[in-house]
ChimeraX commands (.cxc) that place a marker at each C-alpha (Angstrom):
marker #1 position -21.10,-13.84,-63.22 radius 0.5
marker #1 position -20.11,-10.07,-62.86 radius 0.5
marker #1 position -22.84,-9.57,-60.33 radius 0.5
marker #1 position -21.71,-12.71,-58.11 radius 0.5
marker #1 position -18.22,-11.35,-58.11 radius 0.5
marker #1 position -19.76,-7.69,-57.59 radius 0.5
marker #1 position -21.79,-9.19,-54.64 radius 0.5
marker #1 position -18.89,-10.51,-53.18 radius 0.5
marker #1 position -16.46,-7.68,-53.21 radius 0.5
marker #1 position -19.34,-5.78,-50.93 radius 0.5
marker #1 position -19.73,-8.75,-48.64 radius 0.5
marker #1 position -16.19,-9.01,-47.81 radius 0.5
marker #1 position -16.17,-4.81,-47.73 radius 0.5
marker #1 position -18.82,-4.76,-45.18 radius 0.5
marker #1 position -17.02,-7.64,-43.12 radius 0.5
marker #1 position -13.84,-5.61,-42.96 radius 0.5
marker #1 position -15.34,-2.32,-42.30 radius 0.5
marker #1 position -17.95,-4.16,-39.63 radius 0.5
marker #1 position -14.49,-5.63,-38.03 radius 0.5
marker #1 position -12.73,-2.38,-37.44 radius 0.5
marker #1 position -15.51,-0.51,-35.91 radius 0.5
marker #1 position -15.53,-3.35,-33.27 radius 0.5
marker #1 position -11.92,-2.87,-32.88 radius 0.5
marker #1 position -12.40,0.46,-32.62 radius 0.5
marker #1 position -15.36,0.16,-29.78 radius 0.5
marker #1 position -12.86,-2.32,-28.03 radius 0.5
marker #1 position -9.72,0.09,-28.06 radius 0.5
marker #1 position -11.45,3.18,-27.28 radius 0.5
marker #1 position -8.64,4.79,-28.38 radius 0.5
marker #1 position -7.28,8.30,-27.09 radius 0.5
marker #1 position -6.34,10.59,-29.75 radius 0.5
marker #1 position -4.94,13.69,-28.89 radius 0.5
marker #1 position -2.44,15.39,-32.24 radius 0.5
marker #1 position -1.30,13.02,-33.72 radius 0.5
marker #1 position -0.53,10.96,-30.56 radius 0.5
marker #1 position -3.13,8.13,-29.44 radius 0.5
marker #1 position -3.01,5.35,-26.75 radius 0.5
marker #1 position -5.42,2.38,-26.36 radius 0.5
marker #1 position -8.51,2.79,-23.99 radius 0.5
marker #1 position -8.79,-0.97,-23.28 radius 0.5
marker #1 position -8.75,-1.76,-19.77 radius 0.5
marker #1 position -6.40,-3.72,-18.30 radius 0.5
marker #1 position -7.07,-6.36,-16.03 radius 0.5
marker #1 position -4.57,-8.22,-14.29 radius 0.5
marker #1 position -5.70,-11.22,-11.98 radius 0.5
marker #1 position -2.58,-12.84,-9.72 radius 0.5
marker #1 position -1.95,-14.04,-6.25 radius 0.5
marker #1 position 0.94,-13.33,-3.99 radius 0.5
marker #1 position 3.77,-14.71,-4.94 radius 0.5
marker #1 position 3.39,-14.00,-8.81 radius 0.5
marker #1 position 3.96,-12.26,-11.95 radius 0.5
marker #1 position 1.91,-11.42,-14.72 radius 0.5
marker #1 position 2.15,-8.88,-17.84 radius 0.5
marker #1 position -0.29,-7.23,-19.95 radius 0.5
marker #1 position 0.56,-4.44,-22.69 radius 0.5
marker #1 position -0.71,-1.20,-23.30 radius 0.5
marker #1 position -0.97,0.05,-27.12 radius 0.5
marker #1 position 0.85,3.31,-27.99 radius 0.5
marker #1 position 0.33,5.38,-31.41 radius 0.5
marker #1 position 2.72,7.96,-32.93 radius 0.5
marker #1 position 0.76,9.07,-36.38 radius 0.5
marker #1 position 3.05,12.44,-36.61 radius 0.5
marker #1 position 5.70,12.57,-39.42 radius 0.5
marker #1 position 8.78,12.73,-36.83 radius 0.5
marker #1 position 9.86,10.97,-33.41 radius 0.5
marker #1 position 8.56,11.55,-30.22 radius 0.5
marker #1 position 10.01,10.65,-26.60 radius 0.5
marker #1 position 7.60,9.00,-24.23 radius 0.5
marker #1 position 7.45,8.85,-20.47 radius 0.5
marker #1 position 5.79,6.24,-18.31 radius 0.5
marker #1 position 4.95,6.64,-14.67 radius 0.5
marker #1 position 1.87,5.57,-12.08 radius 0.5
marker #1 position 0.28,6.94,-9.44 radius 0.5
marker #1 position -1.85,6.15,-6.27 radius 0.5
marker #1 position -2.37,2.67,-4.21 radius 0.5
marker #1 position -0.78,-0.42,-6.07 radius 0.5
marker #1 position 1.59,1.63,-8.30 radius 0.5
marker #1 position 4.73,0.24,-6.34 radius 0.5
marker #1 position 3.32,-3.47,-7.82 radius 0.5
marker #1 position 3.44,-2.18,-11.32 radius 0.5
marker #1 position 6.64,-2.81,-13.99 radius 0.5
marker #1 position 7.62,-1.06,-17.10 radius 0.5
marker #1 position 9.79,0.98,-19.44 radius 0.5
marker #1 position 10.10,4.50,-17.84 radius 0.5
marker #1 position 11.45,6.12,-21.26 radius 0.5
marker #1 position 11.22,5.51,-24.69 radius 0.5
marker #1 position 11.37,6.86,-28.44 radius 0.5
marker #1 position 8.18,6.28,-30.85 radius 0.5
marker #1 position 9.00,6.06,-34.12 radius 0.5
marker #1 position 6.97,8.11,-36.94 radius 0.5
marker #1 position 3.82,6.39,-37.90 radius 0.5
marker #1 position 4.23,3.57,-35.55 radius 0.5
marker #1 position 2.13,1.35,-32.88 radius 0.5
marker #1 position 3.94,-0.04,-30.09 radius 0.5
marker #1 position 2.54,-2.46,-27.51 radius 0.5
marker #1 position 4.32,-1.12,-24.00 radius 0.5
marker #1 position 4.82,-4.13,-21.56 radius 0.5
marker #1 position 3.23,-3.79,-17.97 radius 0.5
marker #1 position 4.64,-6.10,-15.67 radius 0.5
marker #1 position 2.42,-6.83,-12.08 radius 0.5
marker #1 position 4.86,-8.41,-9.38 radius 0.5
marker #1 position 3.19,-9.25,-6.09 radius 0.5
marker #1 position 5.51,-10.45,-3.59 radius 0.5
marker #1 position 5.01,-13.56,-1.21 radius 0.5
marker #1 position 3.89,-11.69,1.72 radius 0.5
marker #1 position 1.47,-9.23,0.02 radius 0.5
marker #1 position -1.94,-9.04,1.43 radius 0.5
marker #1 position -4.74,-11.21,-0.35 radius 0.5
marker #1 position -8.18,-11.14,-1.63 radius 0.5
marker #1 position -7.44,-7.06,-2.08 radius 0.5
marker #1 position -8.33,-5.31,-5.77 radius 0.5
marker #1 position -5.90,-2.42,-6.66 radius 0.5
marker #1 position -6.62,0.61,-9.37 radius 0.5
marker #1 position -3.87,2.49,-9.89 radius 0.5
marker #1 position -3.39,5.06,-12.63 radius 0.5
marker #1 position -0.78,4.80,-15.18 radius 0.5
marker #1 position 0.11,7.74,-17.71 radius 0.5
marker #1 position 1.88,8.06,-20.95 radius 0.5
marker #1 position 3.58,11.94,-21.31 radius 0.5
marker #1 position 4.79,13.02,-24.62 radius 0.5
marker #1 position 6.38,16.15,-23.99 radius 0.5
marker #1 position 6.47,19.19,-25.82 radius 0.5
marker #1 position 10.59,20.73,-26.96 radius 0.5
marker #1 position 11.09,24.95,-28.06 radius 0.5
marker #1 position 12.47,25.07,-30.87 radius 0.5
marker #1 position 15.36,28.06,-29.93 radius 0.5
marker #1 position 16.09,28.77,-33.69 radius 0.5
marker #1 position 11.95,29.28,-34.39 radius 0.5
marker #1 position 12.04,32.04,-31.87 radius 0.5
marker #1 position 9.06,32.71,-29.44 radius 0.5
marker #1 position 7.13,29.17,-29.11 radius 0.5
marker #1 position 4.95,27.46,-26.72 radius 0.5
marker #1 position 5.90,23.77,-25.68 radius 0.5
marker #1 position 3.23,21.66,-24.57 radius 0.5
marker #1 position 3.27,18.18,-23.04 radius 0.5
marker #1 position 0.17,15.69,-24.02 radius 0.5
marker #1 position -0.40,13.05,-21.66 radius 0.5
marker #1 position -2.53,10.01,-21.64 radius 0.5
marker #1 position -4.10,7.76,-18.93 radius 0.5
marker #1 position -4.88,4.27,-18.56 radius 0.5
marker #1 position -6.75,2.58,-14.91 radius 0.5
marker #1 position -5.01,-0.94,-14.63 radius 0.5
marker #1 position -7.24,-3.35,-12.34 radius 0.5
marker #1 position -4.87,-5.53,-10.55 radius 0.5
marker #1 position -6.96,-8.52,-8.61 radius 0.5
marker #1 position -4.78,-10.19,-5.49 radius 0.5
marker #1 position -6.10,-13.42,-4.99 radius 0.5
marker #1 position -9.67,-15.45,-6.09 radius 0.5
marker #1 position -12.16,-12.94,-4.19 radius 0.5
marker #1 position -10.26,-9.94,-4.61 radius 0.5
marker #1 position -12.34,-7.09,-2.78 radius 0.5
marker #1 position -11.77,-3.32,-3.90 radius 0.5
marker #1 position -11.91,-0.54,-0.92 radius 0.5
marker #1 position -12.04,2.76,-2.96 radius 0.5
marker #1 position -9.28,5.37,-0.71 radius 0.5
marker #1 position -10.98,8.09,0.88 radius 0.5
marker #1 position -9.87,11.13,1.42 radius 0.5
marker #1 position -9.45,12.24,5.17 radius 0.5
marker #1 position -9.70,15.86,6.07 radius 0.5
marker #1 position -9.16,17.50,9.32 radius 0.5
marker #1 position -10.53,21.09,10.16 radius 0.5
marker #1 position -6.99,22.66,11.35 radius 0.5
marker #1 position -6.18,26.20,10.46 radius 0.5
marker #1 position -2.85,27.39,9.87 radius 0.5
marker #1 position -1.37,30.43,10.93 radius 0.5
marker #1 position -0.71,33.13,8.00 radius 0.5
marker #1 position 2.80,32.13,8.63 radius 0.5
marker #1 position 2.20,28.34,7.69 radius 0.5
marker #1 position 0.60,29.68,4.42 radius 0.5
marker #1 position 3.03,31.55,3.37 radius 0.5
marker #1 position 5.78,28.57,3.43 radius 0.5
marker #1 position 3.09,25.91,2.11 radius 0.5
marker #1 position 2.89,28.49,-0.84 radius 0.5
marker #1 position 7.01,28.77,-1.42 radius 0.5
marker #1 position 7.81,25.31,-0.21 radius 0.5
marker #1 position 8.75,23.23,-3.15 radius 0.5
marker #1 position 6.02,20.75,-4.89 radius 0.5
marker #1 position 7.11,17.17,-4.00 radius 0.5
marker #1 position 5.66,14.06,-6.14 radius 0.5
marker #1 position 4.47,11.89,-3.23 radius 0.5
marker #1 position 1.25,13.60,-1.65 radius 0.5
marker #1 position 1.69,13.92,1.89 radius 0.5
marker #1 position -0.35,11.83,4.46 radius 0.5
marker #1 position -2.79,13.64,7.16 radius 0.5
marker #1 position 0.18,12.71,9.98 radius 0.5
marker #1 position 2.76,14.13,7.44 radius 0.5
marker #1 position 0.73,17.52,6.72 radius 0.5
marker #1 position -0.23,18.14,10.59 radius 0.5
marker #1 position 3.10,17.62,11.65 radius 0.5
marker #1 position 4.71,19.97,9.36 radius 0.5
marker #1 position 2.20,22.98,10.43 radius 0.5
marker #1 position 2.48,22.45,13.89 radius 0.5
marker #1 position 6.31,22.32,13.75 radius 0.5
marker #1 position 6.13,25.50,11.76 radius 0.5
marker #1 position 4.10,26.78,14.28 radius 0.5
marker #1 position 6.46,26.25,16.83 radius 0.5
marker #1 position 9.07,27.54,14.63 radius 0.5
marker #1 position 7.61,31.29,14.47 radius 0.5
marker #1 position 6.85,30.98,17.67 radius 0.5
marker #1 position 10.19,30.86,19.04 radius 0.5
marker #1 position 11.54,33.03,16.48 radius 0.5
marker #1 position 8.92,35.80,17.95 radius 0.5
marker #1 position 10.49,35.12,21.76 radius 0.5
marker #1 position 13.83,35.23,20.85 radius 0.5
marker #1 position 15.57,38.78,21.82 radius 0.5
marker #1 position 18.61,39.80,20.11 radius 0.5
marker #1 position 21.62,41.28,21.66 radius 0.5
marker #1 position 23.84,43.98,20.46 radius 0.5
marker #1 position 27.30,42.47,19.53 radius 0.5
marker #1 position 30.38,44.81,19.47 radius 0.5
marker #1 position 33.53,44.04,17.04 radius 0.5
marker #1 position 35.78,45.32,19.57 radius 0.5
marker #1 position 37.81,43.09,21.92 radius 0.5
marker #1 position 37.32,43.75,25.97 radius 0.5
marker #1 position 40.87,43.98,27.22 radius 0.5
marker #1 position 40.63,42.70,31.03 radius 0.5
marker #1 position 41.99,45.37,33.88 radius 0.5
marker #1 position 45.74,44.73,35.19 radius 0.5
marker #1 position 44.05,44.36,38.28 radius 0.5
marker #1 position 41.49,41.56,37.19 radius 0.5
marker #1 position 41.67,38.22,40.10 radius 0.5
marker #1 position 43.80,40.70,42.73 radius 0.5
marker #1 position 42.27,40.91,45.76 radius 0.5
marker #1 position 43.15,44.47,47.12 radius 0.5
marker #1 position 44.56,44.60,50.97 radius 0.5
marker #1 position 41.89,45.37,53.53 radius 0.5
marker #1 position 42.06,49.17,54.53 radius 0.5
marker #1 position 41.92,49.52,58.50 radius 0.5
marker #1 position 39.46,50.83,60.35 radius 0.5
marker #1 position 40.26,55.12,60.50 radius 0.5
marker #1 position 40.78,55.93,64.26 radius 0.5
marker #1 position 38.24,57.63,66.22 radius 0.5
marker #1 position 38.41,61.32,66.53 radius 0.5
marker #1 position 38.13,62.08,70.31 radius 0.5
marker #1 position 35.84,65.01,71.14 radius 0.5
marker #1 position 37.17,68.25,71.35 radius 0.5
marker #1 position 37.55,69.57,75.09 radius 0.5
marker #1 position 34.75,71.46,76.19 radius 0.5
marker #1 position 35.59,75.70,76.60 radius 0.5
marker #1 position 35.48,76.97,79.73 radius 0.5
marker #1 position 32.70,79.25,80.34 radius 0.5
marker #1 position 34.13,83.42,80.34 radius 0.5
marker #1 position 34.54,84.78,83.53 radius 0.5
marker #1 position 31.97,87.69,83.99 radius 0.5
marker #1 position 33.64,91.14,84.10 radius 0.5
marker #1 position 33.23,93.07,87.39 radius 0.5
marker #1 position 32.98,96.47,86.62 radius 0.5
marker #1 position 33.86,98.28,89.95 radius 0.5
marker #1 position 31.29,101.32,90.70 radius 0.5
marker #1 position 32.90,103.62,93.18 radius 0.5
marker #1 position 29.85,104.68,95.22 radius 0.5
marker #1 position 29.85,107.97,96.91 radius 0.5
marker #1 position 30.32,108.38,100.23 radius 0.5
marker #1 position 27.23,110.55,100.84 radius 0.5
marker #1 position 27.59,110.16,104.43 radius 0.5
marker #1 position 31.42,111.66,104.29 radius 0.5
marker #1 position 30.65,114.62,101.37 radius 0.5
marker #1 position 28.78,117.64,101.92 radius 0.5
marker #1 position 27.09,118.87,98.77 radius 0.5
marker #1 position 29.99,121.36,97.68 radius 0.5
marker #1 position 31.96,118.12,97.89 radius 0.5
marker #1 position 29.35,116.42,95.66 radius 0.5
marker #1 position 29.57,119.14,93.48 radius 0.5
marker #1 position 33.12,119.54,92.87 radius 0.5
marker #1 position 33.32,115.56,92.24 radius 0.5
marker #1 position 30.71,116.22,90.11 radius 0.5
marker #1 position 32.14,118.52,87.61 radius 0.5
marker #1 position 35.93,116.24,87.99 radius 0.5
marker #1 position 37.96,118.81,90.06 radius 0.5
marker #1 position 37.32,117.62,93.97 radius 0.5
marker #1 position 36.96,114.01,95.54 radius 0.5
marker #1 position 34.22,112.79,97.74 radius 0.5
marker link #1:1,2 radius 0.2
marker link #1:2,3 radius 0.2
marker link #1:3,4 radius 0.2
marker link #1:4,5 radius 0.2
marker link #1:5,6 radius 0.2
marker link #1:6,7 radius 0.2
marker link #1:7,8 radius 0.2
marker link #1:8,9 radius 0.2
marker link #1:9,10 radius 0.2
marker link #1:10,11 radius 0.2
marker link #1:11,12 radius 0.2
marker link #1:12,13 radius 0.2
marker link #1:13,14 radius 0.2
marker link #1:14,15 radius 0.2
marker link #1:15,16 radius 0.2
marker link #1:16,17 radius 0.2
marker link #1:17,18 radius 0.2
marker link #1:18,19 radius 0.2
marker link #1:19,20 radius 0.2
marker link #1:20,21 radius 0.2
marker link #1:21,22 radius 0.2
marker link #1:22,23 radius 0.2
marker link #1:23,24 radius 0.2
marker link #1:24,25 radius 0.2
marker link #1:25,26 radius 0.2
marker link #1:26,27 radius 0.2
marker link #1:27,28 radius 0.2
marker link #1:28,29 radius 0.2
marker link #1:29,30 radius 0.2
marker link #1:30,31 radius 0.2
marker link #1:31,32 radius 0.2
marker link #1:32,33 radius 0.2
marker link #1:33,34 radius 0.2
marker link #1:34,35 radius 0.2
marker link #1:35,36 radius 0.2
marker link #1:36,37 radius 0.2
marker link #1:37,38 radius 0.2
marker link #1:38,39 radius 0.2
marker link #1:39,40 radius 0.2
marker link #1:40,41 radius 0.2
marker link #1:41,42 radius 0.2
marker link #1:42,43 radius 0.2
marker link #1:43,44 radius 0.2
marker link #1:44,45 radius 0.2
marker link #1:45,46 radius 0.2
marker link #1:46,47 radius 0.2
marker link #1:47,48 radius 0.2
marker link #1:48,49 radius 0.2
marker link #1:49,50 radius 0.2
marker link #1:50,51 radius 0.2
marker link #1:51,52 radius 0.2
marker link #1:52,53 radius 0.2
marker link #1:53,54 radius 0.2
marker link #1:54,55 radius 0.2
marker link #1:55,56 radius 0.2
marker link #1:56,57 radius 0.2
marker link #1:57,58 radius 0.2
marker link #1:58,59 radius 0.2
marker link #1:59,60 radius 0.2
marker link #1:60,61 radius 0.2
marker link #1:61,62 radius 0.2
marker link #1:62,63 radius 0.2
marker link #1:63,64 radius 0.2
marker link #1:64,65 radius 0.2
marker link #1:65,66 radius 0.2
marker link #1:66,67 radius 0.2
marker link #1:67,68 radius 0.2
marker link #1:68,69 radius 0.2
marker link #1:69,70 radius 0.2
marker link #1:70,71 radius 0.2
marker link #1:71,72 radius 0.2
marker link #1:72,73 radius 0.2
marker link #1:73,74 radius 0.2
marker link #1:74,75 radius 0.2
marker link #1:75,76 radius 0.2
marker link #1:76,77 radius 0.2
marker link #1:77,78 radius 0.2
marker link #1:78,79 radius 0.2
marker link #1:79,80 radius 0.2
marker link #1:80,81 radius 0.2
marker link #1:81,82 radius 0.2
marker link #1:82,83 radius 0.2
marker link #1:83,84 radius 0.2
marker link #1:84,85 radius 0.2
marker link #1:85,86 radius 0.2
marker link #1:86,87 radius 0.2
marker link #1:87,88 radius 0.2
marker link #1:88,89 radius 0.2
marker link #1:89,90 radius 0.2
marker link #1:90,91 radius 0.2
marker link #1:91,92 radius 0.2
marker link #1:92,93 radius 0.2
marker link #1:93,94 radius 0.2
marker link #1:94,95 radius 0.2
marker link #1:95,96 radius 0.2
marker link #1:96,97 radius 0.2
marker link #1:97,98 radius 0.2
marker link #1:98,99 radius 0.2
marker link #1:99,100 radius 0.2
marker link #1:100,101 radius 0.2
marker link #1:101,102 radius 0.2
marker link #1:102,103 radius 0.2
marker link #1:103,104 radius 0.2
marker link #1:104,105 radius 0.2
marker link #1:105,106 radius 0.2
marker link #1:106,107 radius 0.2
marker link #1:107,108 radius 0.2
marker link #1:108,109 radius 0.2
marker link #1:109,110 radius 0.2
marker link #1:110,111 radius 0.2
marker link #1:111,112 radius 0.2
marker link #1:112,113 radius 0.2
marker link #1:113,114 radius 0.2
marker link #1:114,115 radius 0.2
marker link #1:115,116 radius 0.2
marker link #1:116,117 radius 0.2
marker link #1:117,118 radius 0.2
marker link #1:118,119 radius 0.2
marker link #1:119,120 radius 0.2
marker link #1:120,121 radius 0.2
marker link #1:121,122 radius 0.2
marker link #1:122,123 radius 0.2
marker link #1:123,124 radius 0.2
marker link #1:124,125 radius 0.2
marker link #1:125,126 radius 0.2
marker link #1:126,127 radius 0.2
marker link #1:127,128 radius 0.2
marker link #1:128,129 radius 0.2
marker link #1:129,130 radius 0.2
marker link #1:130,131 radius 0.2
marker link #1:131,132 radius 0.2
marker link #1:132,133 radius 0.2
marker link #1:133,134 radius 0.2
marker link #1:134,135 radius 0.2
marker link #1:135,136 radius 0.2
marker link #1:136,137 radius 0.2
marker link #1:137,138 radius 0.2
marker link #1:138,139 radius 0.2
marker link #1:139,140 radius 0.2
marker link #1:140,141 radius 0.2
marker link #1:141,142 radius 0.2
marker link #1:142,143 radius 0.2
marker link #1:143,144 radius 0.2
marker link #1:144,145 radius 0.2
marker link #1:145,146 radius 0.2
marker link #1:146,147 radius 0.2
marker link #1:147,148 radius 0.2
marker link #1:148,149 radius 0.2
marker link #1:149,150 radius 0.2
marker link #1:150,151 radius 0.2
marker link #1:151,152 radius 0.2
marker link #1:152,153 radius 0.2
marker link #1:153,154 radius 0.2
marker link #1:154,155 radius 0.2
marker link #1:155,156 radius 0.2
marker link #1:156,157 radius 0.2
marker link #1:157,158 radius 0.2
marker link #1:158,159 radius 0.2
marker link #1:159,160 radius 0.2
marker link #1:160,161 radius 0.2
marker link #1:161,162 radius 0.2
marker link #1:162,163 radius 0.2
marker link #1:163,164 radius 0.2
marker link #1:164,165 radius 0.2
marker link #1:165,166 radius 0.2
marker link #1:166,167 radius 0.2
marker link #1:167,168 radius 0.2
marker link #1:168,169 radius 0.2
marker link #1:169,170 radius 0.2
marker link #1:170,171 radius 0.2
marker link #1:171,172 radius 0.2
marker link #1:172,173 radius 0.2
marker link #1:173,174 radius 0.2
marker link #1:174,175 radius 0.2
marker link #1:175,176 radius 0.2
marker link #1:176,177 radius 0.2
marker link #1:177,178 radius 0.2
marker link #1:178,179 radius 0.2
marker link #1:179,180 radius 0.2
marker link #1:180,181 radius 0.2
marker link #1:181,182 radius 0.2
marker link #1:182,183 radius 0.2
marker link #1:183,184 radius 0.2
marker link #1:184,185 radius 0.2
marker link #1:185,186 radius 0.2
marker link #1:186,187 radius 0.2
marker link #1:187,188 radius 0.2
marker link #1:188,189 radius 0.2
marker link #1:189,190 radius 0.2
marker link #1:190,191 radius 0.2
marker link #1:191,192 radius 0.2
marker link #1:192,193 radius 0.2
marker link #1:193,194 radius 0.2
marker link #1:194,195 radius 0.2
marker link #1:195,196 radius 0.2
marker link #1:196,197 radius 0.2
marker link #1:197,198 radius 0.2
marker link #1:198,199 radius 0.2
marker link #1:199,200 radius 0.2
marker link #1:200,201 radius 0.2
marker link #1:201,202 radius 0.2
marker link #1:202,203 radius 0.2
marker link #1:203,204 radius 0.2
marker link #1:204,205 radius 0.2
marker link #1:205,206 radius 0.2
marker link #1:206,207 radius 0.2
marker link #1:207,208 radius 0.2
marker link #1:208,209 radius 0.2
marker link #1:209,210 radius 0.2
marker link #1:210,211 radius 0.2
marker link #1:211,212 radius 0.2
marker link #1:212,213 radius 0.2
marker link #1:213,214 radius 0.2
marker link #1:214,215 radius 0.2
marker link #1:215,216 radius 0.2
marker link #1:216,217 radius 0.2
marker link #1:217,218 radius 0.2
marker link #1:218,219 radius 0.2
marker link #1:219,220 radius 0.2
marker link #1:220,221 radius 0.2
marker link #1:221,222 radius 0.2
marker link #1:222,223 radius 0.2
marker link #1:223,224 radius 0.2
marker link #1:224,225 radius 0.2
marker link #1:225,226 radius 0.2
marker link #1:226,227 radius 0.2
marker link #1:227,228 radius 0.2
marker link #1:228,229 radius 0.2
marker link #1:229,230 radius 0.2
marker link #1:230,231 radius 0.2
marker link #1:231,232 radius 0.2
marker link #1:232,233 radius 0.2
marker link #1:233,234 radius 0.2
marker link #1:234,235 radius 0.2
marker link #1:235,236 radius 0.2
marker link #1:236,237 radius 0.2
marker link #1:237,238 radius 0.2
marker link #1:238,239 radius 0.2
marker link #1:239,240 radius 0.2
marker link #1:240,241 radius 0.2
marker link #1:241,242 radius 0.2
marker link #1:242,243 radius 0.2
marker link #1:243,244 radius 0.2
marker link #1:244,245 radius 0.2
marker link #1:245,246 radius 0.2
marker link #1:246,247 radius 0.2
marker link #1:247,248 radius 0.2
marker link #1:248,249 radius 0.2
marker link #1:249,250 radius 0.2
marker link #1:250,251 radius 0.2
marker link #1:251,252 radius 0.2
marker link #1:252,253 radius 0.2
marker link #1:253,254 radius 0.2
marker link #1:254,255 radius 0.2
marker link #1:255,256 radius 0.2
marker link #1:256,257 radius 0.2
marker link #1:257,258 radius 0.2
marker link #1:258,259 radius 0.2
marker link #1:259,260 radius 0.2
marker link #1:260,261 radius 0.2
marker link #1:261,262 radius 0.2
marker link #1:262,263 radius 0.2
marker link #1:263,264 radius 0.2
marker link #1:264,265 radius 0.2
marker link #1:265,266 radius 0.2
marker link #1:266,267 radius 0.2
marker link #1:267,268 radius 0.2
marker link #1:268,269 radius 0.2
marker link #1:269,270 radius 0.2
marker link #1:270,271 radius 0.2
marker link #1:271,272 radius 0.2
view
């Protein structure tokens, strides 16, 4: 009789243990210090027009509270519904909705895999002086199936061999982060506008300003009078040419003086 009971207790042992490592192949969970999330993949399967839900299994296996945050990313995340925030309990499992709306007009026959995380952030403590915080996150990769032969196209990443100026670097490096990744259209645009930008910041030539008012002339808009024409000097009257001096020779008489005449004119005392 003992046996037969004994027999039992180990049959019904081995079924329970057998049935929780099946659950635990099927959840795949994600454990990560005391904060664990279910691995199962979701699978939503709609058409346009309609809603469905799933859930996604949360675990909080520390002794205190911790705040959760909920966000997706990449193609088919805008279709996705749920609680950004919320507050996990100590030793508690919580089943997070997921909502899939598709609207009336969305394309069909199209397979979406977006990626949705779970954040648990990490607080200081200012009273327990120098800490570290860290945030633990966890990731789940929703299928979402638009209509009965739902096709996926995998994204792919498009690259284009343009090299920016040092200048372009430099702002790429202090330009703040944004959430959305930019588009090739977006990215090109931006370093060939800041391109242009240094550009025209090189060619522009800056002139010296002066703090000093210009106070216009008195005589600023007056036409002056015209000054007339000087009159014409008339040329000086020629000078008559000097008369030439005649110097009178009195010439000797030879033929009236003898030569004591001659003589005596000679020496100033007689005439000839």
């Amino acid at each position: 009789m003992q046996n037969s009971i004994y027999k039992s207790q180990l049959f019904f042992l081995g079924i329970v243990i057998f049935t929780v490592f099946l659950i635990s192949l099927s959840e795949q969970v994600q454990v990560i210090n005391g904060f664990s999330a279910s691995g199962l993949k979701l699978v939503f399967e709609t058409n346009p027009g309609e809603t469905v839900s799933g859930t996604w299994a949360v675990i909080n296996d520390e002794p205190e509270s911790i705040d959760l945050e909920f966000y997706a990313e990449g193609p088919g995340s805008e279709l996705l519904v749920f609680e950004e925030f919320m507050t996990l309990e100590p030793k508690t499992r919580k089943a997070v909705d997921i909502f899939v709306i598709v609207p009336e007009n969305h394309e069909n026959n199209v397979e979406y895999r977006p990626t949705l995380y779970a954040l648990k952030r990490g607080y200081i403590d200012e009273n327990a002086g120098a800490a570290i915080a860290v945030n633990l996150q966890m990731k789940t990769v929703p299928s979402i199936k638009i209509g009965p032969d739902a096709v996926f196209v995998p994204e792919i990443a498009e690259t284009v061999n343009v090299v920016p100026s040092q200048s372009a670097i430099t702002k790429e490096k202090n330009s703040e982060s944004v959430k959305e990744e930019e588009t090739l259209e977006e990215k090109l645009a931006r370093i060939q506008a800041a391109n242009k930008e240094n550009v025209k910041n090189e060619s522009v030539v800056i002139s010296p300003q002066f703090d000093e008012k210009i106070t216009p002339s008195v005589n600023e808009g007056y036409d002056p009078e015209p000054m007339p024409d000087p009159e014409p000097i008339p040329d000086p009257e020629p000078i008559p040419d000097p008369e030439p001096i005649v110097t009178e020779v009195a010439e000797m008489d030879k033929n009236n003086c003898n030569f004591f005449e001659m003589l005596l004119y000679w020496f100033g005392i007689g005439k000839c």
